[in-house]
N, C-alpha and C positions, 0 to 999 in steps of 0.2 A: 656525676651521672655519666656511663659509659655512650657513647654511639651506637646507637643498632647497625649491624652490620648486616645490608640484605644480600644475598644469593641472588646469583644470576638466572638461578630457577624460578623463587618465587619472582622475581622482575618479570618473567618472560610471563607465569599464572597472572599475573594481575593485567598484564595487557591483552593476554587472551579473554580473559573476564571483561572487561571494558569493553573489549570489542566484541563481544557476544550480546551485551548490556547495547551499545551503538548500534548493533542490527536490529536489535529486538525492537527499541525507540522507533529506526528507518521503518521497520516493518508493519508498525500500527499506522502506516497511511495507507495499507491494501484492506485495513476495518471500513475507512472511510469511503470506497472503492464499493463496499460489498453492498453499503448501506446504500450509495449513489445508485448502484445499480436497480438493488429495490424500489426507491423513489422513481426513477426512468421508467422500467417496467409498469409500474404502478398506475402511474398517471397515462402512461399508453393506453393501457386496458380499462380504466375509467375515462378516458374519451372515446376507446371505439363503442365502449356499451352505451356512452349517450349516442354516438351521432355514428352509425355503421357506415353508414358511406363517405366518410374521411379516413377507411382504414389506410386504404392507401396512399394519401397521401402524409400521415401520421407517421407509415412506417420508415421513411425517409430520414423525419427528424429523431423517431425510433433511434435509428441504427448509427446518427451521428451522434446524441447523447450520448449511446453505446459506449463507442471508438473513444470520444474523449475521456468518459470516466475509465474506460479499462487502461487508459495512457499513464493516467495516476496511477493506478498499481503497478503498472510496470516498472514506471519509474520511483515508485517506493522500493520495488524487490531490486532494480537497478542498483541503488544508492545501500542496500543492507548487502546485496553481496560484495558491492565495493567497500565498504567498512570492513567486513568481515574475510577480505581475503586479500584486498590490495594493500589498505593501510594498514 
C-alpha cells in the first residue's frame, strides 16, 4: 500500500475548514446571549405589569442583567474571531 502524499494546498484547506468549523462552535454562545436577553426582558415586563411602581427601581437590575449577558456575546464573538484569524 503506497503513502498518500498530501499537498501543501489541501494542508492549508483543511485548517481553514477547521477553523471555520472552531468559529462557528465559538459562535453559538451569542444563541445563548439572544435567548438570555429574552428571558431578562421578559421577566422585567412581567413584573412591572404586576406592580408599576417598582419600575424604577427594576430597571437598575433591568440594565445589569443586560450588561452581563451581552458580556457573553461578546466574549463568544471574542473567542471565534480569535480562532478564526489568530490561530
Amino acid at each position: 500500500m503506497e503513502p498518500t502524499v498530501v499537498t501543501h494546498a489541501a494542508a492549508a484547506a483543511d485548517l481553514t475548514m477547521l477553523k471555520a468549523i472552531g468559529a462557528g462552535l465559538a459562535a453559538c454562545g451569542m444563541i445563548g446571549a439572544g435567548i438570555g436577553l429574552g428571558i431578562v426582558f421578559g421577566k422585567f415586563f412581567e413584573a412591572v405589569g404586576r406592580q408599576p411602581a417598582a419600575e424604577n427601581i427594576l430597571k437598575t437590575y433591568l440594565f445589569i442583567g443586560m450588561a452581563l449577558v451581552e458580556a457573553i456575546a461578546l466574549f463568544a464573538f471574542v473567542i471565534a474571531i480569535m480562532v478564526m484569524f489568530v490561530l
